[in-house]
C-alpha atoms as one frame of an Amber mdcrd trajectory, in Angstrom:
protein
 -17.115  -7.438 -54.502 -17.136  -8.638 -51.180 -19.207 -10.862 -48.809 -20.683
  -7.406 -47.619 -21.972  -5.828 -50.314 -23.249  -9.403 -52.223 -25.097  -9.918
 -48.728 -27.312  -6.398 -49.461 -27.266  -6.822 -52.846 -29.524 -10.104 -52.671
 -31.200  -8.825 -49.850 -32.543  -6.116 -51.867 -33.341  -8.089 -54.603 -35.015
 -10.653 -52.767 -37.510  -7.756 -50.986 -38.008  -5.830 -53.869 -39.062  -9.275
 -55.603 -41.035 -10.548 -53.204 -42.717  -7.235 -52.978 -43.327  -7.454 -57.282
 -44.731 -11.057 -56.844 -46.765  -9.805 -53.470 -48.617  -7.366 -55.685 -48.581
  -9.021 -58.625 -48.950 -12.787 -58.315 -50.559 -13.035 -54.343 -50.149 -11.273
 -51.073 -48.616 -14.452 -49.622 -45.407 -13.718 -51.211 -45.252 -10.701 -48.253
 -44.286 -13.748 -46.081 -40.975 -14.400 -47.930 -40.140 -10.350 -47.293 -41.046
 -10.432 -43.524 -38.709 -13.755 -43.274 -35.769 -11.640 -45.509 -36.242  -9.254
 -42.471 -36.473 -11.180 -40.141 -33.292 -12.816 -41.221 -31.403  -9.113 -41.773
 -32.908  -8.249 -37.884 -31.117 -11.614 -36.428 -27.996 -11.379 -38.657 -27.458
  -7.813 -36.973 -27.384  -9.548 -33.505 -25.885 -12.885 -33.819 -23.425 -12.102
 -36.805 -24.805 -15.226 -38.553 -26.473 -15.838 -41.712 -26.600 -18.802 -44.592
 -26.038 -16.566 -47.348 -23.039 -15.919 -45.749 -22.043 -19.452 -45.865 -22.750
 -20.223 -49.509 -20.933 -17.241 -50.599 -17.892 -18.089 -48.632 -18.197 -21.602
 -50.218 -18.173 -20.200 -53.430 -14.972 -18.037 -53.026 -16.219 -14.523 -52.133
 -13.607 -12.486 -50.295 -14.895 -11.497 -46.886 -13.641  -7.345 -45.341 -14.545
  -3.882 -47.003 -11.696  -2.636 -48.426 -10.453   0.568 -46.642 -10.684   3.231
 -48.955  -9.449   6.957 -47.788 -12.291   9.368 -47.455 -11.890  12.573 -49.355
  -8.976  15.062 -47.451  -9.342  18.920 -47.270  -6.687  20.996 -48.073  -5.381
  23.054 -44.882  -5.195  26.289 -45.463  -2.219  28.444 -43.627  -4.186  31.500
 -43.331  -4.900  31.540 -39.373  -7.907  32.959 -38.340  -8.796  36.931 -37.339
């Protein structure tokens, strides 16, 4: 995997536990998941965020791969 996709993958988790422990332990937890937003808004503009940092620390390979989308046969029957 790379930087990318670990970057939304905790991101996710991180809301959708902070949303669990909002509900179920106290609303202050709602706090963490604006700040997880907050942090997702400004890493959008200023291409910066500490996640990023750790992971790249740790050896996580930065770049999506380029994968081919699917291709459509062409047909050479020419339209009437």
């Amino acid at each position: 995997m790379t930087i990318e996709r670990y970057i939304r993958l905790i991101a996710g988790f991180f809301v959708v536990s902070s949303l669990a422990l909002g509900y179920w332990v106290s609303p202050y937890w709602h706090i963490f998941t604006a700040l997880v937003g907050l942090n997702l808004i400004q890493f959008s503009f200023t291409n910066w965020c500490p996640m990023v940092a750790i992971l790249r620390k740790l050896g996580v390979k930065s770049g999506e791969p380029c994968e081919p989308g699917p291709t459509l046969p062409l047909s050479s029957h020419s339209a009437p």
